[in-house]
C-alpha positions as CSV (number, residue, x, y, z in Angstrom):
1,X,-48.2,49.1,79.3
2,X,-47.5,45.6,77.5
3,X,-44.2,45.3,76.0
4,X,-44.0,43.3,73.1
5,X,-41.0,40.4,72.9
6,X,-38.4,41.4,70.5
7,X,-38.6,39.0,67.6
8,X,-36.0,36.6,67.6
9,X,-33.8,36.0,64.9
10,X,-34.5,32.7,62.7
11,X,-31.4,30.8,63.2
12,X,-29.3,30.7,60.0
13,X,-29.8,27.4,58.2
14,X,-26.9,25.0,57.1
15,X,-28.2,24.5,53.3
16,X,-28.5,28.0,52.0
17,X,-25.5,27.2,49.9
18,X,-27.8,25.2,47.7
19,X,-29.2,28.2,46.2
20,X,-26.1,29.6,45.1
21,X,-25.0,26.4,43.7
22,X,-28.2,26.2,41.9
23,X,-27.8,29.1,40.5
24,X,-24.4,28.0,39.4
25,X,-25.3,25.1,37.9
26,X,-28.4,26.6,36.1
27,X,-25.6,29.2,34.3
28,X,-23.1,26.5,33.6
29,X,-26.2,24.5,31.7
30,X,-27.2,27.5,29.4
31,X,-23.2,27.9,28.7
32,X,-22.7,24.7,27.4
33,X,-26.4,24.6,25.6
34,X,-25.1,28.1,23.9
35,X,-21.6,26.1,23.3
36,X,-23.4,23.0,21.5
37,X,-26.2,25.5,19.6
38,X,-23.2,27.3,17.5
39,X,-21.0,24.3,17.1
40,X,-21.3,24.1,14.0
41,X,-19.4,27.3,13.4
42,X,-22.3,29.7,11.8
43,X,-20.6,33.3,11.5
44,X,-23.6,34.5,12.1
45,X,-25.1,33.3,15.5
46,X,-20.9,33.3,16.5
47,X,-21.2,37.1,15.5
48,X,-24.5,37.5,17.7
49,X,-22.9,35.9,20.5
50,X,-19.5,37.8,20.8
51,X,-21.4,40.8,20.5
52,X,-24.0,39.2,23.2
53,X,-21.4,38.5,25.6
54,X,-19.0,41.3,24.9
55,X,-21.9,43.7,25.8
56,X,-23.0,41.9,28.8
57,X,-19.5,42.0,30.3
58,X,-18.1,45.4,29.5
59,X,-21.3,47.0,29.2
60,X,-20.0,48.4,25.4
61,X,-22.1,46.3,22.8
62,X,-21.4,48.5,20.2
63,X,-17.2,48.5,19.7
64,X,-17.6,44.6,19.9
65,X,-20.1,44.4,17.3
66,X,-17.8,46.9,15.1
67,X,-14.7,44.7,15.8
68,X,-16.6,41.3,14.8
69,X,-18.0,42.9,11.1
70,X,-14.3,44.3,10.8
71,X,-12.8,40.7,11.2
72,X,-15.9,39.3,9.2
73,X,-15.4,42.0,6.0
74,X,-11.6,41.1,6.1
75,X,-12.2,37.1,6.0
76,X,-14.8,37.9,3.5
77,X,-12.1,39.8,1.4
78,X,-10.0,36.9,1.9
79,X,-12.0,34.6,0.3
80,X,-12.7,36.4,-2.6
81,X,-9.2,36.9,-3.4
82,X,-8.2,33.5,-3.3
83,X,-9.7,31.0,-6.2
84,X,-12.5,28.6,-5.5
85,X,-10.8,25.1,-5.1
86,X,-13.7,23.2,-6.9
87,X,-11.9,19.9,-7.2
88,X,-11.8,18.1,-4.5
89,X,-8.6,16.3,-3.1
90,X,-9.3,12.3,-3.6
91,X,-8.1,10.2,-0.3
92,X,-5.2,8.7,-0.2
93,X,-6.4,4.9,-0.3
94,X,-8.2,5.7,-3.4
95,X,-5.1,7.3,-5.3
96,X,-3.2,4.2,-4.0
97,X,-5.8,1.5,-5.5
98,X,-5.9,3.4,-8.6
99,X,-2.4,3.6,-8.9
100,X,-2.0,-0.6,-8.2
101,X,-5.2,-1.1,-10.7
102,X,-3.1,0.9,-13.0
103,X,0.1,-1.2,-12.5
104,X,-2.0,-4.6,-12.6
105,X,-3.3,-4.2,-15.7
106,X,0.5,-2.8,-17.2
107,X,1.9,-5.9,-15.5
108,X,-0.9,-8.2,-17.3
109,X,-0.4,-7.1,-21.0
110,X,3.8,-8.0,-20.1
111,X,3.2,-11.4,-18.9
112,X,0.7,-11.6,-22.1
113,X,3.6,-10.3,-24.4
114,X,6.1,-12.8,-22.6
115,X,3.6,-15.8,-22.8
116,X,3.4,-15.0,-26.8
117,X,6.9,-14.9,-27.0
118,X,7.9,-18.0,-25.8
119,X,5.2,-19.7,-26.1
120,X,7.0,-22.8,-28.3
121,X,8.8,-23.3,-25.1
122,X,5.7,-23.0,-22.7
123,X,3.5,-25.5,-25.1
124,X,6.7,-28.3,-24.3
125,X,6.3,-27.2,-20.7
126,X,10.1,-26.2,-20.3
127,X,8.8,-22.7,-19.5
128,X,5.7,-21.3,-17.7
129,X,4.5,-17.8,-17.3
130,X,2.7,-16.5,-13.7
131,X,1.3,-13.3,-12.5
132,X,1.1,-13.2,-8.7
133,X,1.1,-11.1,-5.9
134,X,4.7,-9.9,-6.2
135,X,4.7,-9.3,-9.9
136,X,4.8,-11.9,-12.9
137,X,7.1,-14.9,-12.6
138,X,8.7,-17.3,-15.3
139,X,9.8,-20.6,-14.6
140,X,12.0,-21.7,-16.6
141,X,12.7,-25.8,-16.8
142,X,16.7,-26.0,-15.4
143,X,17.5,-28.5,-18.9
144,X,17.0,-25.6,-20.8
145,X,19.7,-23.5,-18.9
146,X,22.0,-26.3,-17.0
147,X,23.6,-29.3,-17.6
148,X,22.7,-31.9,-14.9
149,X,25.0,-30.8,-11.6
150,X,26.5,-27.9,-13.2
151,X,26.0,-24.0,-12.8
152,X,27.7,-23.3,-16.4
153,X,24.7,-21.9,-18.7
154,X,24.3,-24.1,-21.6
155,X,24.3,-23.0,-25.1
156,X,20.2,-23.3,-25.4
157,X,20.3,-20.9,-22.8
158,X,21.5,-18.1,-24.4
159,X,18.3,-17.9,-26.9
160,X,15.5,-18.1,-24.5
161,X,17.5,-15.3,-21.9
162,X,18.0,-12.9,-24.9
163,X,14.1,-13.2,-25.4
164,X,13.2,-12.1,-21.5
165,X,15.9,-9.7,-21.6
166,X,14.9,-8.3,-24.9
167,X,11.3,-7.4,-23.4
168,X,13.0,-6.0,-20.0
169,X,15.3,-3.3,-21.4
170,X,12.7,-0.4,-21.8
171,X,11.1,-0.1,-18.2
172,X,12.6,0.4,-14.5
173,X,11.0,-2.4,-12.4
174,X,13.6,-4.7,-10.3
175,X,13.8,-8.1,-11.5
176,X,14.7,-10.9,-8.6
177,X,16.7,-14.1,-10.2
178,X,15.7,-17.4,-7.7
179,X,17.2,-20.4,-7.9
180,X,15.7,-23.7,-6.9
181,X,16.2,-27.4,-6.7
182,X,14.8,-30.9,-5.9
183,X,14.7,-32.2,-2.6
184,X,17.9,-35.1,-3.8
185,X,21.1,-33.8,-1.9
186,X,24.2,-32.9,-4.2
187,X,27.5,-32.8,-2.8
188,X,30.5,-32.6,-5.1
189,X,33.9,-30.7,-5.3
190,X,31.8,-27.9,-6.6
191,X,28.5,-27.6,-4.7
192,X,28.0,-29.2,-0.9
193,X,24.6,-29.0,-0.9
194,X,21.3,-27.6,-3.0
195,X,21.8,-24.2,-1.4
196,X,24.8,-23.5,-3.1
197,X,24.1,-25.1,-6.6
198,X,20.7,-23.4,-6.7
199,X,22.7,-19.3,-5.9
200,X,25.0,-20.0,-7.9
201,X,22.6,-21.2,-10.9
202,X,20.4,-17.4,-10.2
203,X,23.6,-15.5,-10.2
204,X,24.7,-17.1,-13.5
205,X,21.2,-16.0,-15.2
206,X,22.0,-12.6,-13.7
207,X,25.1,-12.3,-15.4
208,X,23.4,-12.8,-18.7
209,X,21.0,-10.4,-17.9
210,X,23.5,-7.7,-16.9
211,X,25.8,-9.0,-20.3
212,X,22.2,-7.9,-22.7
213,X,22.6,-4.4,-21.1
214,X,19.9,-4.4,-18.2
215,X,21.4,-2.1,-15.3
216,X,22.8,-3.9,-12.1
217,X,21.2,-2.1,-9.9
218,X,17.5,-3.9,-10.9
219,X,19.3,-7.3,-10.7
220,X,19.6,-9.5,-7.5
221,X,20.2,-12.8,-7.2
222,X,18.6,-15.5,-4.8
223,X,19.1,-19.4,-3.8
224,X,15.9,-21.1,-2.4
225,X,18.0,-24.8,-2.5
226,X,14.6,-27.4,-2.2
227,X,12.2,-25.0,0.1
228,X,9.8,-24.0,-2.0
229,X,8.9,-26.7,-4.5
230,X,5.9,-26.5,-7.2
231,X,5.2,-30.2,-7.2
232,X,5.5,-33.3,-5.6
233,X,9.1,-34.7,-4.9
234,X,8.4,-38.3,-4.9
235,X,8.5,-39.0,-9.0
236,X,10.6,-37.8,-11.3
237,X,8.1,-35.5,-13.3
238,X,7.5,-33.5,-10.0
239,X,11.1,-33.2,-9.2
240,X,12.1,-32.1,-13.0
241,X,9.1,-29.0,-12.4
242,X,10.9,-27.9,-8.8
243,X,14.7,-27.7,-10.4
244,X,14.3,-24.2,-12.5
245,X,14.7,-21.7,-12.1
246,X,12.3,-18.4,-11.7
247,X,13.2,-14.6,-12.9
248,X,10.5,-12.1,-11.0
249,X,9.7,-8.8,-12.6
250,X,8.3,-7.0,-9.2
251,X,5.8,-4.6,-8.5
252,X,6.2,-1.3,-8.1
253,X,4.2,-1.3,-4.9
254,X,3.1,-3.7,-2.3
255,X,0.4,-5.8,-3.9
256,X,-1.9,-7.5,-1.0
257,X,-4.2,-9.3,-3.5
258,X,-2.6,-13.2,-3.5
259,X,-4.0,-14.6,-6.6
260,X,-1.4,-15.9,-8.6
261,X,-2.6,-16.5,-12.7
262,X,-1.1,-18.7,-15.4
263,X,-1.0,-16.5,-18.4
264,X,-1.9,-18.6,-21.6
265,X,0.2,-17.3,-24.7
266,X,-2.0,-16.2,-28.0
267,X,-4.6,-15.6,-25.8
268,X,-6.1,-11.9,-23.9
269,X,-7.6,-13.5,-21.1
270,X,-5.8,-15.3,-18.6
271,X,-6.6,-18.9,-15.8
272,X,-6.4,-17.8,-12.9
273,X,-5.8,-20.4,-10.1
274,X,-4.6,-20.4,-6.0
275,X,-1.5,-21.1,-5.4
């Protein structure tokens, strides 16, 4: 009788481990393709899923579909009871150009009304009217306030003070008082040097301003000395221009746009031109 060989065993191979990682990869794929199908956060395919996987790992589809249209009928109810929000909330950077488009145009029709009212003195050129990126400026010619070397106000001064201060009283802004010089050195028993002359000059104006009832609290007073002229130092026209001195009415807010404009009394429009 022939006995047949026993059938030997295939030796194990070294790569079945593929398969199960296969398999594991394959699962991980269809997870993250579910993930990205309901991403958008549709109640109902996250409903169908819950209930999908609920079932498919406790075997109990039913109490997990019950639970999900409990939570679903309580948002719902939710959202009925609270009002439909129809208007919807503008961004921040819009509010905040409104809001400087808003203050642009309020500081505009000022610097109009200051350029009509002293408009004798800006058709001599002893006064000049500016909108810029901090607010409106006026320059006003140091003759009209100041005797040559001298901090004291002069008695013309009085009138043309009263006239700013008049149109100041009825709002809140902070108004800035600099003083500024030519580039000719003084040095006396009062002053030793441009610095001191042109602080003491803007806190002089101040004083005024505070004496026709503005608050002290919007007033500050500043000394530029020769550092930031308007014209050219080397004749005598240019160096009259840079001795005056300037009162700022600021914005409320940061303005970033750095156009500065003449404003032209007895007109509504106004030059503008980069300085």
């Amino acid at each position: 009788m022939i006995r047949r060989k026993p059938l030997e065993d295939d030796e194990e191979s070294p790569d079945r481990w593929l398969v199960s990682y296969a398999d594991f990869i394959t699962l991980l794929f269809a997870f993250f393709v579910v993930m990205y199908s309901i991403s958008s956060v549709n109640l109902g395919k996250y409903d169908k899923l819950a209930t999908a996987m609920g079932g498919a790992f406790t075997g109990d589809k039913s109490s997990n579909h019950l639970k999900m249209n409990d939570q679903n009928a309580g948002t719902i109810s939710q959202q009925k009871n609270q009002p439909m929000n129809l208007v919807k909330p503008l961004p921040l950077t819009h509010l905040y150009n409104e809001k400087m488009r808003r203050e642009r145009e309020s500081m505009t029709n000022m610097g109009i009304d200051l350029s009509n009212k002293l408009s004798p003195l800006i058709s001599v050129g002893k006064v000049r009217v500016m909108q810029n990126n901090r607010g409106i400026r006026i320059d006003i010619n140091d003759s009209l306030l100041f005797s040559q070397g001298s901090a004291e106000l002069a008695m013309t001064a009085t009138h043309v003070i009263n006239e700013i201060a008049e149109m100041l009283k009825d709002n809140q802004r902070h108004i800035q008082v600099e003083g500024h010089t030519d580039n000719i050195a003084i040095h006396n028993a009062t002053f030793f040097s441009n610095w001191e002359l042109s602080a003491t000059r803007a806190s002089s104006v101040v004083r005024m301003l505070s004496d026709t009832g503005i608050a002290e609290k919007r007033l500050s007073a500043l000394g530029f000395g020769s550092a930031q002229p308007i014209s050219d130092n080397e004749t005598p026209v240019g160096r009259a221009k840079n001795r005056r001195v300037s009162i700022m009415i600021l914005y409320e807010t940061d303005n970033q746009d750095n156009a500065s404009v003449e404003i032209i009394p007895n007109t509504n429009s106004a030059a503008i031109s980069q300085k």
